[in-house]
C-alpha positions as semicolon CSV with decimal commas, in nm:
position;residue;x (nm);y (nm);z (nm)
1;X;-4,269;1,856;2,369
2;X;-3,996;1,630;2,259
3;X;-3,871;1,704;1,879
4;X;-4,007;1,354;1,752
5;X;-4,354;1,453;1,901
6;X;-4,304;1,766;1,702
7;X;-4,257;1,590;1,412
8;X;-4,543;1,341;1,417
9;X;-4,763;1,676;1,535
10;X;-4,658;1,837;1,209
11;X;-4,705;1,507;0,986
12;X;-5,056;1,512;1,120
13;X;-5,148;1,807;1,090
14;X;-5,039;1,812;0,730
15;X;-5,262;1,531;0,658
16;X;-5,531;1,658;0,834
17;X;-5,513;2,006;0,627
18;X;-5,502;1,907;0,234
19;X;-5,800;2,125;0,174
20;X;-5,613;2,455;0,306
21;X;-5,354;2,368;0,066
22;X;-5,492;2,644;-0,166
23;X;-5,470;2,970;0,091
24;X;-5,082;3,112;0,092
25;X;-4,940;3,318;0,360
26;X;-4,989;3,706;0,217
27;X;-4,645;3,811;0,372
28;X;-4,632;4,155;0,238
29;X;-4,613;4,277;0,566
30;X;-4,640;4,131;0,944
31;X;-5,021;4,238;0,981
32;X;-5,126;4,079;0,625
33;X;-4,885;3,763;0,799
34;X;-5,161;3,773;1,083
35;X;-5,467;3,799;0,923
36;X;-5,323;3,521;0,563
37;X;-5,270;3,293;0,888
38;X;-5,634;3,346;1,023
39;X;-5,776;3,305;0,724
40;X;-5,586;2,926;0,649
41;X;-5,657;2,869;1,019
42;X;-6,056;2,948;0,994
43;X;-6,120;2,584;0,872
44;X;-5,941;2,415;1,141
45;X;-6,049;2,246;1,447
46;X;-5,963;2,393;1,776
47;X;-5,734;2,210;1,818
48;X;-5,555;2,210;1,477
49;X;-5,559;2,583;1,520
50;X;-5,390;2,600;1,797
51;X;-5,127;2,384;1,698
52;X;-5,069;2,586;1,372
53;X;-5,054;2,913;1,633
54;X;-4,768;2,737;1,790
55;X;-4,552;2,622;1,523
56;X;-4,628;2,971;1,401
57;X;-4,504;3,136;1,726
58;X;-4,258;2,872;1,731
59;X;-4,119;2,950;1,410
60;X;-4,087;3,273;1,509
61;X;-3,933;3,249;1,840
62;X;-3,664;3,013;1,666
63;X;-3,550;3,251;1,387
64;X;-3,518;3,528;1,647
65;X;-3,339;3,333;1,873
66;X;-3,104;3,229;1,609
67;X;-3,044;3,561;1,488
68;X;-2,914;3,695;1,762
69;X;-2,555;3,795;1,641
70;X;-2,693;4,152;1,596
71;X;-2,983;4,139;1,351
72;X;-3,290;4,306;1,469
73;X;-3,643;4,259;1,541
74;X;-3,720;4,432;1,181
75;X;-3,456;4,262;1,039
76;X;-3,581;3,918;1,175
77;X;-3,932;4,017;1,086
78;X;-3,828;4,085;0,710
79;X;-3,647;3,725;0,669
80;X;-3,962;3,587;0,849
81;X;-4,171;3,709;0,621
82;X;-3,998;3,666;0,313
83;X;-3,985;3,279;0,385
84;X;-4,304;3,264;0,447
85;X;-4,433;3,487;0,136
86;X;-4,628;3,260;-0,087
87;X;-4,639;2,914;0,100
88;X;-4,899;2,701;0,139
89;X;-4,995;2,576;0,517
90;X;-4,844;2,236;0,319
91;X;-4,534;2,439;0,236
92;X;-4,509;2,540;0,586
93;X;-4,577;2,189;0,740
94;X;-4,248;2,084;0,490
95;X;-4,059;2,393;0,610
96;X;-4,091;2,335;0,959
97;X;-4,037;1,936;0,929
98;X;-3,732;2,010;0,682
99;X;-3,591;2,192;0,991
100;X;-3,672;1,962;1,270
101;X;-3,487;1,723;1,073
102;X;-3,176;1,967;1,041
103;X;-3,149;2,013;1,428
């Protein structure tokens, strides 16, 4: 999927979501991650949830991959999880457009 479809995916699915606005991501550790990210997720469509799975995984996959000079998977996992401590599935939508726009 091209970075513009991305894009419009994520603007949609922000729009879409304004009632989850008031669940935050519990990122105390990567298991409370997990189960903060069900929880937002439980009121989403199939398909919305599956989207938010993949920007999720895709969030992931990026920071590790850009990481590489040496930091490791715990280390990776602690700056995941301290970006993601807190935020709203709004907050994330704005994170994740904020750095489509940056690459």
């Amino acid at each position: 999927m091209n970075k513009i479809s991305r894009y419009f995916l994520a603007i949609l699915l922000l729009l879409s979501l304004t009632a989850c606005g008031t669940l935050t991501f519990d990122a105390s550790s990567v298991d409370a991650l997990e189960m903060s990210a069900k929880q937002m997720s439980a009121s989403m469509s199939v398909e919305e949830k599956e989207k938010f799975r993949e920007l999720l995984s895709d969030y992931y996959l990026n920071k590790f991959a850009g990481e590489l000079n040496g930091a490791s998977e715990s280390q990776i996992d602690s700056m995941v999880l301290t970006e993601l401590d807190g935020k709203t599935v709004d907050d994330f939508y704005e994170m994740i457009n904020q750095n489509s726009k940056k690459m």
